[in-house]
C-alpha positions, 0 to 999 in steps of 0.5 A, a space after each residue: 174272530 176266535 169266537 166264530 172260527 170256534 162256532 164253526 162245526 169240526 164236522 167240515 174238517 173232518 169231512 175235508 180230511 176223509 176227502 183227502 184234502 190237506 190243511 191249506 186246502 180245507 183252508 182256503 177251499 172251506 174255512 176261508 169263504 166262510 169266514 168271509 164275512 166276520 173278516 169284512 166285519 173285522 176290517 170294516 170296524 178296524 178302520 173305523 176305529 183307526 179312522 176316529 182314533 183321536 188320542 193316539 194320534 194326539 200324543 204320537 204325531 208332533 208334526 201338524 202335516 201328520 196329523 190325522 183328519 179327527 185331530 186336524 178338525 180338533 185343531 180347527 177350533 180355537 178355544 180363545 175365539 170364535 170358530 167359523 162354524 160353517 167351514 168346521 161343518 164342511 170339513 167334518 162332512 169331509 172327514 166322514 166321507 171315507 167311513 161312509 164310503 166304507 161302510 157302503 161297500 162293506 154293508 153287504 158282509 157287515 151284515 152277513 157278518 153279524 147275522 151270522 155271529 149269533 148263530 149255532 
């Protein structure tokens, strides 16, 4: 996010601030809708990452109803005996349905977002 806010020209504020438009202005009326892909490209790996986190979660929840989705699947396989594949498979389906559906509403930003990184 910093690299981009830095890639953005000094030419819109200034010509903001000639217009007579005020800090919170240029901010929300210019800076904000163009930035609104990096920030959808921002949240959009964020919970990704929070989502898979695995050993964070490991060490800080004790409680097995706190436990997140990666290390209740983690906990589904028993390392003394067999696992049943089938319901493991299922429940890792189900676990990556929430990123997907993310990712699907997000596609359009995340896009644009890293489209837009490399650019001057």
């Amino acid at each position: 996010m910093i690299q981009f806010f830095r890639s953005l020209p000094t030419e819109l504020d200034e010509a903001a601030k000639i217009d007579g438009a005020g800090y919170w202005r240029i901010y929300f009326r210019i800076l904000l809708p163009i930035s609104l892909p990096a920030l959808a490209t921002t949240a959009i790996f964020t919970f990704i990452w929070t989502w898979n986190d695995f050993l964070g979660q490991l060490i800080y929840l004790t409680k097995p109803e706190l436990q997140t989705a990666p290390v209740a699947l983690r906990n589904y396989v028993d390392a003394t005996s067999g696992a049943s594949w089938g319901s493991l498979f299922a429940m890792s389906v189900v676990t990556l349905i929430p990123v997907f559906i993310v990712f699907l509403v997000g596609q359009r930003y995340l896009v644009k977002g890293i489209a837009t990184t490399g650019l001057k």
